[in-house]
C-alpha positions, -999 to 999 in steps of 0.1 A, spaced: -308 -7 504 -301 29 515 -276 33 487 -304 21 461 -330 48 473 -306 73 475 -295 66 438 -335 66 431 -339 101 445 -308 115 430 -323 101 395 -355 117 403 -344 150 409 -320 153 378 -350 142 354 -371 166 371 -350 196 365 -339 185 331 -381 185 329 -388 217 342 -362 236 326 -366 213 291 -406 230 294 -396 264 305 -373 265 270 -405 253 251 -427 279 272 -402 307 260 -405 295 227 -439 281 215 -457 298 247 -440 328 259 -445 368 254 -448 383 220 -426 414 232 -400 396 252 -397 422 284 -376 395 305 -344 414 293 -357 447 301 -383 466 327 -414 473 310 -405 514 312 -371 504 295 -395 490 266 -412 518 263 -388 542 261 -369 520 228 -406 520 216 -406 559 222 -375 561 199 -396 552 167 -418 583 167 -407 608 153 -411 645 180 -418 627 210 -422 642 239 -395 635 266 -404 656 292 -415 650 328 -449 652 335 -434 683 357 -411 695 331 -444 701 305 -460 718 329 -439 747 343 -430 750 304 -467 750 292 -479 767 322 -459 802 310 -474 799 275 -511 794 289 -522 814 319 -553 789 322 -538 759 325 -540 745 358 -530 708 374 -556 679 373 -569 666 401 -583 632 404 -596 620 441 -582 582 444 -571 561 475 -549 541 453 -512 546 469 -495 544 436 -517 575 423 -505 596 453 -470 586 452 -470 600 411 -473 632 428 -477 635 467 -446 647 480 -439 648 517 -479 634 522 -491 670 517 -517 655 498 -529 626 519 -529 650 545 -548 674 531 -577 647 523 -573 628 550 -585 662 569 -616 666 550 -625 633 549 -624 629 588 -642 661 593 -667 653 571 -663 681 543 -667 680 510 -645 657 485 -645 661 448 -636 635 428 -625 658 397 -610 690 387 -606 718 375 -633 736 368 -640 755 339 -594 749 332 -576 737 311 -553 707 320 -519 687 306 -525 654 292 -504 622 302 -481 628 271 -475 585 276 -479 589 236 -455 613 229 -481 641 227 -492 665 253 -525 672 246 -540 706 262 -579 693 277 -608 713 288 -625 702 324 -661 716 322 -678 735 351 -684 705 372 -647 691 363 -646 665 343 -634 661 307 -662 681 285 -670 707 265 -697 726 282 -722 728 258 -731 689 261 -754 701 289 -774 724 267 -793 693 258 -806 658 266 -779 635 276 -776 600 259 -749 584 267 -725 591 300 -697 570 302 -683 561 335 -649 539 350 -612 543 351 -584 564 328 -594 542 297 -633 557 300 -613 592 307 -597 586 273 -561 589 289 -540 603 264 -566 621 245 -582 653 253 -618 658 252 -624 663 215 -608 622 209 -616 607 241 -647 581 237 -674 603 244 -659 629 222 -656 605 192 -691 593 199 -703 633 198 -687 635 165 -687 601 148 -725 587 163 -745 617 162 -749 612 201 -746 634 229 -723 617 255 -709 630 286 -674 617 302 -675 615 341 -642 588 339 -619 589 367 -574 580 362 -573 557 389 -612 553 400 -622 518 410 -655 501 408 -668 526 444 -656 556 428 -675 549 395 -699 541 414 -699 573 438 -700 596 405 -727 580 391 -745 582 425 -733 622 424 -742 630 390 -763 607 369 -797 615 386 -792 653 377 -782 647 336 -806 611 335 -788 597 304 -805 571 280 -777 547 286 -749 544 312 -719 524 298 -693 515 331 -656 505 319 -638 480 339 -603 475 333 -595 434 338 -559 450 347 -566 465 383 -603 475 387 -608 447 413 -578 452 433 -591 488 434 -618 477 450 -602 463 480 -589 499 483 -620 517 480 -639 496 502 -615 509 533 -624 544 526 -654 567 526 -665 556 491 -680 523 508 -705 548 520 -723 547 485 -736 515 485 -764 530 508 -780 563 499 -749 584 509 -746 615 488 -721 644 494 -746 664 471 -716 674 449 -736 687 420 -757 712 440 -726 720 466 -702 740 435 -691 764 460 -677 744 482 -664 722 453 -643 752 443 -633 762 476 -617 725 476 -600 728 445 -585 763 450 -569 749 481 -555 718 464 -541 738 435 -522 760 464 -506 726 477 -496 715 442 -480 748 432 -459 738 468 -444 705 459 -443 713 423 -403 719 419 -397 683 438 -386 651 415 -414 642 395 -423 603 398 -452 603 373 -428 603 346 -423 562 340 -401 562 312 -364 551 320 -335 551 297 -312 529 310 -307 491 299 -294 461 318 -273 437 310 -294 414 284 -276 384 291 -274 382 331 -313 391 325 -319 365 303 -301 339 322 -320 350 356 -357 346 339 -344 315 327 -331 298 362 -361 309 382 -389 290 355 -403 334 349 -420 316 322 -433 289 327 -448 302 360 -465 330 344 -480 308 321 -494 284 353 -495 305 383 -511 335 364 -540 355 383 -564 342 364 -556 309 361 -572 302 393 -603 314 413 -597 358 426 -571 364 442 -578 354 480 -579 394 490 -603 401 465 -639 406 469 -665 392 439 -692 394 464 -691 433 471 -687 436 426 -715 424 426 -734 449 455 -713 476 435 -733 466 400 -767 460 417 -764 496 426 -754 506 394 -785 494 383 -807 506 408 -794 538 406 -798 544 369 -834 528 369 -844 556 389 -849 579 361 -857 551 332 -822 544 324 -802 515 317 -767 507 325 -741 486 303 -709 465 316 -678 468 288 -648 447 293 -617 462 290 -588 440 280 -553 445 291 -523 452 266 -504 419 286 -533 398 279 -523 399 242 -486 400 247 -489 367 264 -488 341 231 -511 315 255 -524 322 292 -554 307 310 -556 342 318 -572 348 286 -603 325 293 -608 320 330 -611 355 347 -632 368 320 -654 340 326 -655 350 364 -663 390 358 -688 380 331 -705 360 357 -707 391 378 -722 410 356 -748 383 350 -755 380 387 -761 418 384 -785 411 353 -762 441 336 -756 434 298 -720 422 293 -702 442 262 -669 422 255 -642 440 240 -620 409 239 -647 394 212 -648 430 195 -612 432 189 -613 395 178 -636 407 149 -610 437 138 -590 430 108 -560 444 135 -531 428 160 -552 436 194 -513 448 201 -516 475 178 -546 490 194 -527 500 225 -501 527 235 -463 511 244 -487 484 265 -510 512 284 -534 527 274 -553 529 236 -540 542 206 -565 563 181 -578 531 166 -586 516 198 -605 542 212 -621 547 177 -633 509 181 -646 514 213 -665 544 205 -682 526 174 -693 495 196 -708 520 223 -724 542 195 -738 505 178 -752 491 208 -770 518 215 
């Protein structure tokens, strides 16, 4: 009897690996990742992607700098406020940083969310290309004549609404400046979350009342940047908080002098920003790992998105983030728009339940909001383009992307 069970359960589990690992050979075939990465980090892909172009830029984000720096007497470093850990560890060395805003923020002083002011900065060079940009006089990425007249269009969110790699002549609002006959304003963040877009907006929209406020959330992170945010002062601004940033420019620069002084400090340490490794590993013993643990066909089930938010994330304080939004910008008559921004892995992924479900879930945030809903997934659907070719090396868009952004913001409004 016991020799007859036993023989049941040893025939069960060999049919159910022969199962698993029969599906997870169909999953890498029919199912799996257009650009195969399981054989390589995603920085070792980039940098055999970097080989293709022709010039590009190797350096360090460190190495461009000091280099650049000796050429252009006005070129300072960029500084972006953010609580997310992996923005302070591309370039806070020994916690000099944290410290230093960890200081202000307990005693209550000032904290900018962007500088220079009236400098010029390094771009990201993730392209190949470092790009020299302008920060206008309140700090963000602008030419400053766009405040010599009526604002229409101000566009708020993360590095994709900064325009990371582009400077301020090809980032979105720049395009729309030049291509829509429009006069837009960039107050985008590297690194901001839904409270920091949020806090700028609270900062500066009142003062330059734009027709039309476009917010860009990134399906990528933007929601687990909101579990960060929420432990730090930016929770403030769901109330009427205001550090009066626009009117206190003083103090601003008083700020910003003192963090340049701690950058020009840790400046000769190893620069981390840099993401681009050359070294390989061994394709086979990669293969055959990813293979033995079922990498596939658990990314195609157990994907973020396949489920409901993650358990740590918060829909409920989105949607107090968007209602503010609103509020705030019907204040002075305007109106604020919600674009979805796709990730590059969303389209490297040949099928995912990724693609459908948690756009389904911030699309019903937005509704709850009552905050028009732009999809960029649908607008890329409608190119006569691979969505993949739209991006740079997986991060962030190319010069057709952001051109295709620009013309949906410029159409819709």
């Amino acid at each position: 009897m016991f020799k007859k069970i036993f023989l049941y359960i040893k025939f069960f589990l060999i049919y159910s690996v022969i199962i698993l690992y029969s599906l997870e050979f169909l999953t890498i075939i029919f199912l799996g990742k257009k650009y195969n990465l399981a054989t390589k980090t995603f920085d070792q892909w980039r940098y055999e992607k970097s080989l293709e172009i022709k010039n590009f830029d190797m350096r360090t984000g460190v190495q461009a700098f000091i280099e650049e720096k000796k050429k252009n007497s006005n070129l300072s470093p960029t500084y972006r406020f953010s609580v997310s850990e992996w923005h302070l560890d591309a370039v806070d060395h020994q916690n000099k940083i944290r410290n230093f805003l960890n200081n202000k923020i307990e005693k209550k002083e000032i904290v900018p969310f962007k500088g220079p002011i009236n400098k010029q900065t390094l771009g990201s060079g993730e392209d190949g290309h470092r790009r020299t940009t302008y920060n206008d006089k309140y700090g963000f990425q602008n030419p400053n004549y766009v405040y010599q007249k009526e604002i229409d269009i101000m566009i708020i969110g993360d590095s994709f609404a900064e325009g990371v790699p582009f400077s301020e002549k090809d980032d979105i609002a720049g395009r729309i400046r030049k291509n829509g006959n429009l006069n837009a304003i960039n107050y985008g963040i590297s690194g901001a979350g839904p409270l920091l877009s949020l806090a700028v907006l609270s900062e500066y929209g009142s003062f330059f009342s734009p027709k039309k406020v476009y917010y860009l959330f990134f399906e990528g992170n933007d929601m687990d940047d909101l579990i960060t945010e929420k432990n730090s002062f930016l929770v403030n601004y769901l109330s009427d908080y205001t550090q009066n940033l626009y009117k206190n420019h003083d103090k601003v620069k008083i700020f910003l002098e003192d963090y340049e002084r701690i950058i020009y400090e840790i400046l000769p340490y190893k620069d981390k920003s840099n993401r681009i490794v050359k070294k390989t590993q061994n394709k086979f013993y990669e293969n055959l790992k990813e293979f033995l643990e079922l990498s596939s066909l658990k990314d195609i089930l157990f994907s973020r998105s396949f489920h409901s938010f993650k358990e740590k994330e918060d829909p409920e304080l989105m949607v107090s983030v968007l209602k503010k939004m609103k509020k705030i910008t019907e204040g002075w008559d305007g109106e604020i728009n919600f674009v979805y921004i796709p990730s590059w892995h969303r389209y490297n992924q040949k099928f995912s339940f990724a693609n459908y479900s948690y756009k389904k879930k911030i699309r019903n945030l937005s509704s709850l909001s009552k905050i028009k809903f732009i999809d960029l997934v649908e607008v890329f659907a409608s190119q006569n383009i691979e969505p993949l070719n739209l991006y740079n090396f997986g991060l962030h868009f190319n010069d057709k992307g952001y051109e295709i952004i620009s013309n949906t913001i410029v159409k819709d409004f």
